[in-house]
C-alpha positions in Angstrom: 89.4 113.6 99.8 88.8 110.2 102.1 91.9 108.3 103.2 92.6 105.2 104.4 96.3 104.8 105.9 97.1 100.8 105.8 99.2 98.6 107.2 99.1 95.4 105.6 100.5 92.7 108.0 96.9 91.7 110.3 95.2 93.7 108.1 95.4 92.3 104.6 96.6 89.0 106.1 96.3 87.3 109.4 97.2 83.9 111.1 95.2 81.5 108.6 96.9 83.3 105.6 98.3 80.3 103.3 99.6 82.9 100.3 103.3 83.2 100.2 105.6 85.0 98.1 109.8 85.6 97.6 111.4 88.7 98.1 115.3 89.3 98.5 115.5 85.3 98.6 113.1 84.8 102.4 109.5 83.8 102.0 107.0 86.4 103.3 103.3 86.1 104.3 101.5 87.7 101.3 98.0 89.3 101.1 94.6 87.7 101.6 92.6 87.7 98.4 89.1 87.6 100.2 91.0 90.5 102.8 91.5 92.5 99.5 88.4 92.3 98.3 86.9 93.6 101.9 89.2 96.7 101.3 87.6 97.0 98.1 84.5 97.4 99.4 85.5 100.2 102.0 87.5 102.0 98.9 84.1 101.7 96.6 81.7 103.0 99.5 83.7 106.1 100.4 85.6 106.6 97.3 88.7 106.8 99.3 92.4 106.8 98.2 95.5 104.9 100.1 98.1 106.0 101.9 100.5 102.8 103.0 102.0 102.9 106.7 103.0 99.8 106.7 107.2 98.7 106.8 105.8 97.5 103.3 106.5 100.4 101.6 110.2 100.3 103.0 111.3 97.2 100.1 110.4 98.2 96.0 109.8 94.1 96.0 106.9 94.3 98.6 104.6 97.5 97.1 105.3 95.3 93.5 103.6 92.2 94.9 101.1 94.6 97.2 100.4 96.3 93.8 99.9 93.1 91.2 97.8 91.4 94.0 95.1 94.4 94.2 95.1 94.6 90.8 95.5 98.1 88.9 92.5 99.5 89.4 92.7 99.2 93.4 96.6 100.2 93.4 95.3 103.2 91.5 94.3 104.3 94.8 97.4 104.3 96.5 98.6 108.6 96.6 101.4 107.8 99.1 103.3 106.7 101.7 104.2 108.0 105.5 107.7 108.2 105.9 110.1 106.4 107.7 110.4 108.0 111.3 110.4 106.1 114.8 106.5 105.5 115.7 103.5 105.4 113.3 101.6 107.8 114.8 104.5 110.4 113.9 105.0 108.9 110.6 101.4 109.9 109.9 101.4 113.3 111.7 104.4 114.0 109.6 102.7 112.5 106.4 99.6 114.7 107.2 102.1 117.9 107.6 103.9 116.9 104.0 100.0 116.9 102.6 98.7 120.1 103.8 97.4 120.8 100.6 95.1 117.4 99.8 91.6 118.9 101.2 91.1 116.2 103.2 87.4 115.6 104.4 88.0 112.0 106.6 90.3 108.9 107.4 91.0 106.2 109.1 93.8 104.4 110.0 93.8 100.3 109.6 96.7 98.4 111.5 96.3 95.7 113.8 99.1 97.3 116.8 97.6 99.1 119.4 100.7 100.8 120.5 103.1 103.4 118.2 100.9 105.9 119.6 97.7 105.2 117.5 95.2 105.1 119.8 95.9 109.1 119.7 94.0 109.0 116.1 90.5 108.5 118.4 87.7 107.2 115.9 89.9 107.3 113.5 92.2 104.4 114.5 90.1 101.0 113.3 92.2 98.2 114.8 92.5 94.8 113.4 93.3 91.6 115.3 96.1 90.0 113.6 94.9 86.7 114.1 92.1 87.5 112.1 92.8 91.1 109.6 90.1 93.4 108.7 86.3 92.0 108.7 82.9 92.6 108.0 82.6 94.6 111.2 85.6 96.5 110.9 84.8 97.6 107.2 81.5 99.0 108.5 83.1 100.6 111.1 85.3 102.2 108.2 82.9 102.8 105.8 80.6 105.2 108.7 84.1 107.1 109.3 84.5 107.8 106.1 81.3 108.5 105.1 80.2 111.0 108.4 79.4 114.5 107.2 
């Protein structure tokens, strides 16, 4: 099994973003449609699954909208979530400890902060700049991780 563990905010998003949707009554940043569709193409490459890191997964509201804008077939793909512990890097050590029993062959992890401790993850950390969210570049990048025998 190939994983991808995602933050969304400067991933699926970034500073030109226009999308905006309502959730407990504030207006939040939504997902890129042209961003989606470059995780698309990493998921169809490497036949990889989801696994959401980011503070997303905390609010029901925000997977919904996450989950209508990718469209079923795409939040098909999402097997999980890393729990909610102090830094990232721990909530995925702990997510990978929970999972010991997914065989799994490669990931990566896609978030645009460099600190929480990813940088640990080596390779396997693919950051995004915020400003712009995952590219071209970067899904190449992914798709070679993923992909590596």
């Amino acid at each position: 099994m190939k994983i991808v563990i995602l933050d969304v905010d400067g991933v699926l998003n970034n500073a030109k973003t226009t999308q905006r949707f309502y959730c407990r009554g504030y207006k939040f940043i939504s997902v890129d449609p042209e961003l989606l569709d470059l995780l698309k193409k990493i998921l169809d490459a490497t036949d990889a699954n989801i696994v959401v890191s980011s503070t997303w997964r905390l609010d029901e509201e925000s997977m919904t909208h996450l989950e209508k804008m990718m469209g079923r077939k795409m939040a098909s793909k999402i097997i999980g979530q890393t729990p909610s512990l102090h830094f990232r890097k721990d909530e995925i050590n702990r997510w990978f400890e929970n999972n010991k029993k997914l065989t799994i062959e490669s990931f990566v992890v896609l978030d645009d902060v460099g600190d929480q401790g990813l940088e640990d993850f080596g390779e396997n950390f693919v950051q995004t700049n915020a400003y712009e969210g995952l590219t071209e570049e970067l899904v190449d990048k992914c798709i070679e991780i993923l992909n590596k025998d």
